[in-house]
PDB file with SEQRES, HELIX, SHEET and CRYST1 records, atoms N, CA, C and O in Angstrom:
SEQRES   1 A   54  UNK UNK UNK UNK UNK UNK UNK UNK UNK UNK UNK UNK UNK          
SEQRES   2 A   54  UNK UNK UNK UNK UNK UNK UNK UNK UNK UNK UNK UNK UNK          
SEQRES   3 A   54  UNK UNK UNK UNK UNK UNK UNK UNK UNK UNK UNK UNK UNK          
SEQRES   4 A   54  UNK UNK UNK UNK UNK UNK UNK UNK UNK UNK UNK UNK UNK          
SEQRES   5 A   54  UNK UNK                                                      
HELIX    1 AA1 UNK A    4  UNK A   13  1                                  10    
HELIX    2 AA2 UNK A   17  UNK A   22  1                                   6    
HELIX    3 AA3 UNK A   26  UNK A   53  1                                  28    
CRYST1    1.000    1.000    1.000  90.00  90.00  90.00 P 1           1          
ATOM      1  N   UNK A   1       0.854  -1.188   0.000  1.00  0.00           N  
ATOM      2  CA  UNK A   1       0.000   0.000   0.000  1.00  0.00           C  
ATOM      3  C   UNK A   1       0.894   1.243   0.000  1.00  0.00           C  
ATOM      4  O   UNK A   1       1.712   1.452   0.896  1.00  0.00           O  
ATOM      5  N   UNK A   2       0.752   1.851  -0.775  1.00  0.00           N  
ATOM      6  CA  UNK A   2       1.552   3.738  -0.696  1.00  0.00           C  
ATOM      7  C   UNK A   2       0.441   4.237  -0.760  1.00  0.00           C  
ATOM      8  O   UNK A   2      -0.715   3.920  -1.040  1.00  0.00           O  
ATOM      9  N   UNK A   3       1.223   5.387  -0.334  1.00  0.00           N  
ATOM     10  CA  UNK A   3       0.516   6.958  -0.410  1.00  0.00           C  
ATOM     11  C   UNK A   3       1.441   8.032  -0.654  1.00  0.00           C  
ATOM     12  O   UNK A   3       1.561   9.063   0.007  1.00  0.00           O  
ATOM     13  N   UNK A   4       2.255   7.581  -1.950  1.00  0.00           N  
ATOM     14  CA  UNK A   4       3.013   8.732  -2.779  1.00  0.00           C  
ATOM     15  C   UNK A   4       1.844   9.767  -3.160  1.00  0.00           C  
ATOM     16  O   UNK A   4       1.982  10.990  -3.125  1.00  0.00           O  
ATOM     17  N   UNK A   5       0.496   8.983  -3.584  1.00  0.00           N  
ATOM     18  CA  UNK A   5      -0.474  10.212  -3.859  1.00  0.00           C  
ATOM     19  C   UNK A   5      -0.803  11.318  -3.358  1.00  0.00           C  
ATOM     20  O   UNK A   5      -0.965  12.467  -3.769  1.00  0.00           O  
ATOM     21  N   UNK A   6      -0.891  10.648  -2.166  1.00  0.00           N  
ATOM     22  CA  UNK A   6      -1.118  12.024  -1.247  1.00  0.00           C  
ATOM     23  C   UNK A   6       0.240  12.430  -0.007  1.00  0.00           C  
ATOM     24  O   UNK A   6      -0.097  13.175   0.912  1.00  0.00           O  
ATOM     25  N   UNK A   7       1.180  12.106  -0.025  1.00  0.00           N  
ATOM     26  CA  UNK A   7       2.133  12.663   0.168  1.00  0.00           C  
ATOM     27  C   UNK A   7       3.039  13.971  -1.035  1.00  0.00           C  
ATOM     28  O   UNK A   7       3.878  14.848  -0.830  1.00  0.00           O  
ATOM     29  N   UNK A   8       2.385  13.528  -2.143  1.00  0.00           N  
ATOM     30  CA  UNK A   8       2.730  14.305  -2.745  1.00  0.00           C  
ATOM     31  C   UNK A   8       1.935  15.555  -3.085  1.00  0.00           C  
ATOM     32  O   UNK A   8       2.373  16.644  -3.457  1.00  0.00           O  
ATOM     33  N   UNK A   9       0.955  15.262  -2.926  1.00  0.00           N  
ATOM     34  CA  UNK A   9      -0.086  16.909  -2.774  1.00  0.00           C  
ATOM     35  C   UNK A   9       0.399  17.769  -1.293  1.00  0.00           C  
ATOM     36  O   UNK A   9       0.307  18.993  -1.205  1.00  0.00           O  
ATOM     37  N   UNK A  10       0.878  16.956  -0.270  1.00  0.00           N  
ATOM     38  CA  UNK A  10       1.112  17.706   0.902  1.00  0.00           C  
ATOM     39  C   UNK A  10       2.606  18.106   0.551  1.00  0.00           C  
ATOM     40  O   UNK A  10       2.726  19.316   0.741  1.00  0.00           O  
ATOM     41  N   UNK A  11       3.424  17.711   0.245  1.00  0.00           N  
ATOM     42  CA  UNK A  11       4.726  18.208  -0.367  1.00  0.00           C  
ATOM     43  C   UNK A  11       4.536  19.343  -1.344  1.00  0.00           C  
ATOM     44  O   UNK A  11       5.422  20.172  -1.136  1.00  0.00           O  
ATOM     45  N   UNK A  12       3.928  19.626  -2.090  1.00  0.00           N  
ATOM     46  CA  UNK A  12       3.497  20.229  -3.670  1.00  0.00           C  
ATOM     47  C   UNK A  12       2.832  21.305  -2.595  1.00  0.00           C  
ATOM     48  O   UNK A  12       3.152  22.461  -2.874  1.00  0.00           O  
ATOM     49  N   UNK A  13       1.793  21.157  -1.178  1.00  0.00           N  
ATOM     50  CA  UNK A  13       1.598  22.381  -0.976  1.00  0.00           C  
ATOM     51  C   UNK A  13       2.149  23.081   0.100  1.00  0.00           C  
ATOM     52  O   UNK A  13       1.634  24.055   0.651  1.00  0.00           O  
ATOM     53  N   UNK A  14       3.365  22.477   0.422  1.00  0.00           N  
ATOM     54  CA  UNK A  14       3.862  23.127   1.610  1.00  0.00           C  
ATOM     55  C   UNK A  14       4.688  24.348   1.186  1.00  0.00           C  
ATOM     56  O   UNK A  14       5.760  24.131   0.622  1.00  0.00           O  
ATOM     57  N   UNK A  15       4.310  25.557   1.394  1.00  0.00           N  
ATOM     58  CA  UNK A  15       4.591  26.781   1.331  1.00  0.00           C  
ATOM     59  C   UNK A  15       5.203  27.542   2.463  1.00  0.00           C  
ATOM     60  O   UNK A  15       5.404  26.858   3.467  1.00  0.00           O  
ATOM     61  N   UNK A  16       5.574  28.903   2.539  1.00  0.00           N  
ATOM     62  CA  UNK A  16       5.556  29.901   3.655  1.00  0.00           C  
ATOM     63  C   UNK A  16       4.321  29.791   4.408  1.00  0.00           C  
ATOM     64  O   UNK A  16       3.269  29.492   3.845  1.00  0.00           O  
ATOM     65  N   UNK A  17       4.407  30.053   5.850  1.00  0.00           N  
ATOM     66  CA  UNK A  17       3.562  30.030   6.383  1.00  0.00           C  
ATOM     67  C   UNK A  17       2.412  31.035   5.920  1.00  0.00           C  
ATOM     68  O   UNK A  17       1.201  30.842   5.811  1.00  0.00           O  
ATOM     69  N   UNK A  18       3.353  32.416   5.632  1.00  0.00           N  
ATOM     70  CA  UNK A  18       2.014  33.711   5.675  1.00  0.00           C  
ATOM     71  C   UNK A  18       1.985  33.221   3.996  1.00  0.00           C  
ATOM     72  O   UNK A  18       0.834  32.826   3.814  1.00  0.00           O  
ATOM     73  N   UNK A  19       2.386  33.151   3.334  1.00  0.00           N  
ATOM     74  CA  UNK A  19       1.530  32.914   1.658  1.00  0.00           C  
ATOM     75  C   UNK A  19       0.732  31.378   1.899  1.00  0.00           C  
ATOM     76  O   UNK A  19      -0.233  31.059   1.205  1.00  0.00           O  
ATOM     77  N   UNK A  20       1.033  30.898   2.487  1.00  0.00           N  
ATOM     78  CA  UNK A  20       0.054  29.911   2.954  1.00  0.00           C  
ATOM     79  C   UNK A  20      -1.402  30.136   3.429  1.00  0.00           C  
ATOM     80  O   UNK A  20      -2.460  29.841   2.873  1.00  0.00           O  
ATOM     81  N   UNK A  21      -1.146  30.769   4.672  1.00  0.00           N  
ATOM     82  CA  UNK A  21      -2.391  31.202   5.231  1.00  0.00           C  
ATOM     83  C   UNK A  21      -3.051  32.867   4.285  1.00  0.00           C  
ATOM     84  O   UNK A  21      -3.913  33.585   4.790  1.00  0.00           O  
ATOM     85  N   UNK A  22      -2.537  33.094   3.198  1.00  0.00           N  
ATOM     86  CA  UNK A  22      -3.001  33.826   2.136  1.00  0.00           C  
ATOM     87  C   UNK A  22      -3.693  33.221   1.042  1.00  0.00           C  
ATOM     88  O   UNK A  22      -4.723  33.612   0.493  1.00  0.00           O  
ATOM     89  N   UNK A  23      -3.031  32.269   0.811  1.00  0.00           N  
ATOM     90  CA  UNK A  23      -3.927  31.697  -0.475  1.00  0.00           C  
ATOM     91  C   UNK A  23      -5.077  31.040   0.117  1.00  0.00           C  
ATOM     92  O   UNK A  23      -5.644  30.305  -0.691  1.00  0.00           O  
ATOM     93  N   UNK A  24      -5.535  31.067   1.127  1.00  0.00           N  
ATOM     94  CA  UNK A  24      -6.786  30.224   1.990  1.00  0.00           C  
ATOM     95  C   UNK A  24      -8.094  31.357   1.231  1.00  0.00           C  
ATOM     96  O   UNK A  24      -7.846  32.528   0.944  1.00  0.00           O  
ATOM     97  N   UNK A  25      -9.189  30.827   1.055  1.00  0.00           N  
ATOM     98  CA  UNK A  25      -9.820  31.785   0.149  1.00  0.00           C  
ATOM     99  C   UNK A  25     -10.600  32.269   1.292  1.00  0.00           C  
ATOM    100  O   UNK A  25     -10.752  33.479   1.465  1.00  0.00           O  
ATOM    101  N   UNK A  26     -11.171  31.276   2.189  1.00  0.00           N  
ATOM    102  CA  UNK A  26     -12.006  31.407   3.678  1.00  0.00           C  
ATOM    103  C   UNK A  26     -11.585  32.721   4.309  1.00  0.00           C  
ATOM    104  O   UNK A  26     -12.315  33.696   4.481  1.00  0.00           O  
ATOM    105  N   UNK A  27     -10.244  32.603   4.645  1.00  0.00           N  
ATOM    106  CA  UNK A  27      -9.802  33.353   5.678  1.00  0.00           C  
ATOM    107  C   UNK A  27      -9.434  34.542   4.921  1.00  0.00           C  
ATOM    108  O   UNK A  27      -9.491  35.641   5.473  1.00  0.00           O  
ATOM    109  N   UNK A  28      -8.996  34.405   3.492  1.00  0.00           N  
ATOM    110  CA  UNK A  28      -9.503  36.054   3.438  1.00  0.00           C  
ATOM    111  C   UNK A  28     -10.813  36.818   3.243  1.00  0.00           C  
ATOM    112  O   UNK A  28     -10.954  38.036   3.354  1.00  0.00           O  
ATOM    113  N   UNK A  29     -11.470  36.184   3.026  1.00  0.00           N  
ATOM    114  CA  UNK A  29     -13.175  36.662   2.616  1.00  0.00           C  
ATOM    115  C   UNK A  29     -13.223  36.853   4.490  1.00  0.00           C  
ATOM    116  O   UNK A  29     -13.317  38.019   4.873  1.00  0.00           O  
ATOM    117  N   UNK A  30     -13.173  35.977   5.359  1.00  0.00           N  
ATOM    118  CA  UNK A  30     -13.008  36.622   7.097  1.00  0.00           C  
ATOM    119  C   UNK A  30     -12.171  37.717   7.593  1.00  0.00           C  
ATOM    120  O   UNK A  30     -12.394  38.476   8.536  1.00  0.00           O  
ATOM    121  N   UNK A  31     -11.203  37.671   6.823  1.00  0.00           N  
ATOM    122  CA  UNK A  31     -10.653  38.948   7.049  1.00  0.00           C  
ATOM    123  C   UNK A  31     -10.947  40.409   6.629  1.00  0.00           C  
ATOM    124  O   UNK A  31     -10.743  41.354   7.391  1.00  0.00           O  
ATOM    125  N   UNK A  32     -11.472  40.551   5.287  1.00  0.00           N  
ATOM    126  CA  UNK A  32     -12.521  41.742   4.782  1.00  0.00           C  
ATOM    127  C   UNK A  32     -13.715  41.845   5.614  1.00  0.00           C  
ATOM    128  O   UNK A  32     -14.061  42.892   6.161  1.00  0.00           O  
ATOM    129  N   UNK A  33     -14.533  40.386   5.725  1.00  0.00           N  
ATOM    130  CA  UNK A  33     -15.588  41.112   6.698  1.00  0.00           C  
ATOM    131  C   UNK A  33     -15.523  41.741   7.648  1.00  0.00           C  
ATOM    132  O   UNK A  33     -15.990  42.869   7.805  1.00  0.00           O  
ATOM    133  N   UNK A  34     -14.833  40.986   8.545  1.00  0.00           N  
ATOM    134  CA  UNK A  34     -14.507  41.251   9.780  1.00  0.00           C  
ATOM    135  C   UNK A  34     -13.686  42.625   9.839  1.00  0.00           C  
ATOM    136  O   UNK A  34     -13.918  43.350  10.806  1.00  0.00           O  
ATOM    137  N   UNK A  35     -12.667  43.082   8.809  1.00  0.00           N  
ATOM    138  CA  UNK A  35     -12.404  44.551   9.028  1.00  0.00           C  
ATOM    139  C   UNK A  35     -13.091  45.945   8.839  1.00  0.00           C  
ATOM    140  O   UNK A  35     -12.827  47.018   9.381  1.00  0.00           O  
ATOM    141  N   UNK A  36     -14.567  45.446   7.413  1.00  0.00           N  
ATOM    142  CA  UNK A  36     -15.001  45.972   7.546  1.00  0.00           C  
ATOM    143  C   UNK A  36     -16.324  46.441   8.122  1.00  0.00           C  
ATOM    144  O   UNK A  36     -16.981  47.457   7.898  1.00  0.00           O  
ATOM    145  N   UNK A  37     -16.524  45.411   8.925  1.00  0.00           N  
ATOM    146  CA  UNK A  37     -17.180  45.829  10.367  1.00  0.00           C  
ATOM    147  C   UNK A  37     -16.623  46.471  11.048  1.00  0.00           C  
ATOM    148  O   UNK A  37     -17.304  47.394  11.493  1.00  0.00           O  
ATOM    149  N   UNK A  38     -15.409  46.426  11.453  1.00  0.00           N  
ATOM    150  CA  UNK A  38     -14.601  46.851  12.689  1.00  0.00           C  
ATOM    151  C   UNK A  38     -14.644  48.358  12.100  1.00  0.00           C  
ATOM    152  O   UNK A  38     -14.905  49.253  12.904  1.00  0.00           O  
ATOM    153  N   UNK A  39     -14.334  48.797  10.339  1.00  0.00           N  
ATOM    154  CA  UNK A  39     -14.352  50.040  10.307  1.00  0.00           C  
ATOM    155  C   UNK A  39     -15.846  50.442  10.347  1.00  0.00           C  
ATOM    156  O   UNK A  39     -15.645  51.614  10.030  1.00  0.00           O  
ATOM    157  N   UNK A  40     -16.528  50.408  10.420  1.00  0.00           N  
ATOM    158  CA  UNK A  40     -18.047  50.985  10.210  1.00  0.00           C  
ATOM    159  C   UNK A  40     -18.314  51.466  11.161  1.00  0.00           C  
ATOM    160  O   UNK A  40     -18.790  52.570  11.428  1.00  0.00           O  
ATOM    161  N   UNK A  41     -17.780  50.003  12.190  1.00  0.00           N  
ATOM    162  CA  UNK A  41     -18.083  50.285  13.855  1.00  0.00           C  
ATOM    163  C   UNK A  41     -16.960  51.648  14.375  1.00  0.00           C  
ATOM    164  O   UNK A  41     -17.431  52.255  15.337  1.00  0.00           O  
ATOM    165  N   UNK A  42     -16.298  51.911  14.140  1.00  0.00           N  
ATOM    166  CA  UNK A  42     -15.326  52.824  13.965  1.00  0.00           C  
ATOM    167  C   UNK A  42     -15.471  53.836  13.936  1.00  0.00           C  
ATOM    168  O   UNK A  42     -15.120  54.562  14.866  1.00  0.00           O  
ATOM    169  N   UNK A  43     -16.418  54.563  12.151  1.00  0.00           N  
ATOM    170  CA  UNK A  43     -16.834  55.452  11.847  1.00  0.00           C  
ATOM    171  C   UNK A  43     -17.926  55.706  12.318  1.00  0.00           C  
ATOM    172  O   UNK A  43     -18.397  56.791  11.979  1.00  0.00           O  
ATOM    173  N   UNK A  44     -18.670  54.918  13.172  1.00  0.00           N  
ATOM    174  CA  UNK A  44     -19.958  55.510  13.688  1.00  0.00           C  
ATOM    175  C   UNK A  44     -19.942  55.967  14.862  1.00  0.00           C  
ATOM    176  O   UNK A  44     -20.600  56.948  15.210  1.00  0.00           O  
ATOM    177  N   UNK A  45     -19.004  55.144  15.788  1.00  0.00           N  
ATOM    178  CA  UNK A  45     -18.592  55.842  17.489  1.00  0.00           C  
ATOM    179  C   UNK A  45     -18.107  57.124  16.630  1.00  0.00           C  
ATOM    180  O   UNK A  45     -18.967  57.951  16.329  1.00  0.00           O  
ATOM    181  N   UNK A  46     -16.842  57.313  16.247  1.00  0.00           N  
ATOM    182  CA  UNK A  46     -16.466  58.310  15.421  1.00  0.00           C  
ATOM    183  C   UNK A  46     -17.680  59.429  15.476  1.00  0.00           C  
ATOM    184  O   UNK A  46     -17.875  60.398  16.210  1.00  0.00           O  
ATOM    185  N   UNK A  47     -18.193  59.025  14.693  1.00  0.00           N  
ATOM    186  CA  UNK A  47     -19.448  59.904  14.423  1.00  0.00           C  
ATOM    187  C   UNK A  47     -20.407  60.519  14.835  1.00  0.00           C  
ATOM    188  O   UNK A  47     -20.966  61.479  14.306  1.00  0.00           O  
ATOM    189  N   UNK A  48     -20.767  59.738  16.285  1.00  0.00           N  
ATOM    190  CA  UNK A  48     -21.507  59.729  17.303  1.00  0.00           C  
ATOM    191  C   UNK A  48     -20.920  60.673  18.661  1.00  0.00           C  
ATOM    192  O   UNK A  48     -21.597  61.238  19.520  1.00  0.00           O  
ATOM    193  N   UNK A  49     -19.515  60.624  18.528  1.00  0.00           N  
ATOM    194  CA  UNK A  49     -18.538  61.355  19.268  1.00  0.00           C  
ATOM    195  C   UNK A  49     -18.662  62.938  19.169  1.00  0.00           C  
ATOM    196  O   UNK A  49     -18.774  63.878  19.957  1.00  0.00           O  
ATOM    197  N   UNK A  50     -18.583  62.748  17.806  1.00  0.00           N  
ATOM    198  CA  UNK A  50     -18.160  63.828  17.129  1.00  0.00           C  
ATOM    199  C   UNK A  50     -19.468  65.121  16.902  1.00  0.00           C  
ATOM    200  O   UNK A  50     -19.286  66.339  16.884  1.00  0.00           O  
ATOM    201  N   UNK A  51     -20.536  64.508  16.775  1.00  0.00           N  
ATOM    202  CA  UNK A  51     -21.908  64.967  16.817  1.00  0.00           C  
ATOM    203  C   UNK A  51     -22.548  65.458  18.477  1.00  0.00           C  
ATOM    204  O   UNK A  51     -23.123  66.518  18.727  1.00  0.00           O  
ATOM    205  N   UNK A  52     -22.324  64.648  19.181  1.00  0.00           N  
ATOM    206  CA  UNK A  52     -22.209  65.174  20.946  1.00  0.00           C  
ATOM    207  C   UNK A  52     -21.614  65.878  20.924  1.00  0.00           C  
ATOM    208  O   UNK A  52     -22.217  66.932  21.126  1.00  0.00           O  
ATOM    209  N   UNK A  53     -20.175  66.065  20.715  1.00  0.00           N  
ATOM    210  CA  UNK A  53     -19.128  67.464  21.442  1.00  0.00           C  
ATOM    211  C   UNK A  53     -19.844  68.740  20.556  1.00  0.00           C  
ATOM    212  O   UNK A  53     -20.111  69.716  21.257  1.00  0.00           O  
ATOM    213  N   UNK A  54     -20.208  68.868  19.028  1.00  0.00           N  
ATOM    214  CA  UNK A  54     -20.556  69.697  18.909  1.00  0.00           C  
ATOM    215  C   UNK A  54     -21.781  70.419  18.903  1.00  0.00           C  
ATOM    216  O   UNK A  54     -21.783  71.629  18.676  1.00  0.00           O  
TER     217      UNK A  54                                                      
END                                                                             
């Protein structure tokens, strides 16, 4: 029994860690959402701040 088959897809994809965890399609589509929540949430305290003081 081998498993050149699939030793060789895990060889073929062992990369850098960070271009690794870049080409993940998941985790960048999580990373846009998630930042651009964080900015919205951002611009609206922002905004909300900014509208009180004056």
């Amino acid at each position: 029994m081998s498993f050149n088959c699939h030793c060789a897809g895990v060889k073929k994809r062992q990369t850098g860690k960070a271009e690794g965890i870049m080409n993940d399609p998941m985790f960048v589509e999580t990373l846009i959402i998630s930042s651009s929540f964080f900015i919205i949430a951002i611009i609206l305290i922002a905004s909300v701040l900014l509208l009180e003081n004056g």
